[in-house]
N, C-alpha and C positions, 0 to 999 in steps of 0.2 A: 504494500500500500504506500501511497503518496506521504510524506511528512506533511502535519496539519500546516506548517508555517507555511506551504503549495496552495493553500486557500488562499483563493483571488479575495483581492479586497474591496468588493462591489460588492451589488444586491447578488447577483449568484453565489458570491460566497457566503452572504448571511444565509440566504438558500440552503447549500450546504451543510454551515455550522449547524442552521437549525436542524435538518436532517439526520447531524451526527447524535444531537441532542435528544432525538426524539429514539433513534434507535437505542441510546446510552439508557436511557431515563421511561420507555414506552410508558409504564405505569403513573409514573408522576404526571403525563399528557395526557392519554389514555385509557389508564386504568380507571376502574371503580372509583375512585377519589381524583380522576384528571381534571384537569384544570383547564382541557381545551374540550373535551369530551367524556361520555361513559364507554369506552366501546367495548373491552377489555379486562382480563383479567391482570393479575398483579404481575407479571410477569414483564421482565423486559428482553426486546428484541436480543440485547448481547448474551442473554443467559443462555444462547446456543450457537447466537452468532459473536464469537469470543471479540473483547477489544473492539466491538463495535463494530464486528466485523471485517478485521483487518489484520487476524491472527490468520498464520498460516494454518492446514489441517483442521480448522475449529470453523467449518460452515462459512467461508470468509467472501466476500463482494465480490473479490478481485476479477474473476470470469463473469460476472453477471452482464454486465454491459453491454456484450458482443454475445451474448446468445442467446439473449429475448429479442424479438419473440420467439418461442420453439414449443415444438411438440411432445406433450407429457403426455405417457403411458396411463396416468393417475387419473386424469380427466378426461382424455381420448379426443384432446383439441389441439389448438395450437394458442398459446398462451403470451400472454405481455407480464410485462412486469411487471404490473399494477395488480394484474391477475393472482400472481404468486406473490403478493404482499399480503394480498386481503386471505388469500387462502389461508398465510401465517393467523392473520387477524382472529380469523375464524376458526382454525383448527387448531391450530398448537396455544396459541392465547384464547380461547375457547368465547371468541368476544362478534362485534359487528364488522362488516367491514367498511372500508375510510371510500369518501367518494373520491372518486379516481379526477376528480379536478380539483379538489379541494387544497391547500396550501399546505398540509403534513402529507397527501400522500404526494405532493410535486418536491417536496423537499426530503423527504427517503429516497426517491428518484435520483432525484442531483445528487445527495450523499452518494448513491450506491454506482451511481456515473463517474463521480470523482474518482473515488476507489480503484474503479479499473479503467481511468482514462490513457493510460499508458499501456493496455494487455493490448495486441494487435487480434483485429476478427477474425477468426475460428482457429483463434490459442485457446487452449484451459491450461491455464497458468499453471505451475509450479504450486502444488500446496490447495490447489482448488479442493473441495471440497471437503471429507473428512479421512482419516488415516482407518483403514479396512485393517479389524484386530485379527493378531493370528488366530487361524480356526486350528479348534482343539481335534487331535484325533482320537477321539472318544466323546460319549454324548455327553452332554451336559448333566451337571451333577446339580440339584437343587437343593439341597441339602448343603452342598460343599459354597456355592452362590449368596445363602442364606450366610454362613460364615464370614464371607468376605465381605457384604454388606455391613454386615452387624459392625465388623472390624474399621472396613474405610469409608463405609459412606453415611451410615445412621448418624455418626456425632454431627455432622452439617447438615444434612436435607432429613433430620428426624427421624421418627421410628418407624413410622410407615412410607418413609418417602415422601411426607407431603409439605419438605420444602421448611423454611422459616420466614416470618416475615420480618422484617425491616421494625424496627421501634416505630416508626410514624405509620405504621401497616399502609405502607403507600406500595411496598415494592417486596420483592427477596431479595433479604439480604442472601439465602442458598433457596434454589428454585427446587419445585419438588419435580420429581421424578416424570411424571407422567405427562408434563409438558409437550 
């Protein structure tokens, strides 16, 4: 990803900034308690899209730019990328989705255009998407799963995985699980 000081210093980069803002913070905007709308749960864009986005292996922008619009198997369409915002909206933030002209979703655009304004069209960048875990040769143990849970993941996202919230219950401070 671009270093933020690469923000133009115009209305496009407030664009932008706000953009980066809204995917940092979703719930503080959007969330149940947002302050520009309800549409969403507490959940923010980074808590899968790492860094806002701009972590390598962690879901990151960088290829988005250059290959919306494109065809998902999921929908059986061909798709934009306003498409696959609200789908976030609605599926993984379990909320509404943002009108595709409105001023938050033109400005996750810009953010998510920023990010890959440097990939050249029909690259998938280095780091694009997420890192595929070794598969075990042997089935899955749920029992052994349940251990490793208890061990790395219950102290942060709880005991059932449902996440903590933030002291202002605006956000997760650790998202739960099922996002």
């Amino acid at each position: 990803a671009p270093e933020e000081n690469e923000i133009p210093v115009d209305s496009n980069g407030d664009l932008i900034r706000y953009g980066k803002e809204l995917v940092a913070n979703t719930a503080k905007y959007l969330g149940p308690k947002g302050i520009v709308a309800h549409l969403s749960n507490s959940m923010n864009c980074q808590n899968c899209h790492i860094d806002a986005g701009r972590q390598n292996f962690a879901n990151p922008f960088s290829g988005v730019k250059n290959n919306y619009p494109r065809y998902r198997e999921r929908s059986g369409r061909v798709e934009s990328y306003q498409f696959r915002v609200n789908e976030c909206m609605q599926r993984s933030m379990n909320g509404l989705p943002l009108d595709s002209s409105s001023l938050e979703m033109r400005a996750i655009v810009a953010y998510v255009n920023w990010i890959g304004k440097d990939v050249p069209s029909g690259v998938r960048p280095l780091g694009a998407g997420t890192k595929m875990p070794q598969l075990l040769n042997r089935a899955a143990d749920p029992q052994k799963g349940k251990i490793v849970f208890i061990n790395n993941c219950q102290r942060c996202h709880g005991e059932n995985g449902q996440g903590v919230l933030s002291a202002d219950g605006v956000n997760y401070t650790y998202p739960p699980l099922w996002g």
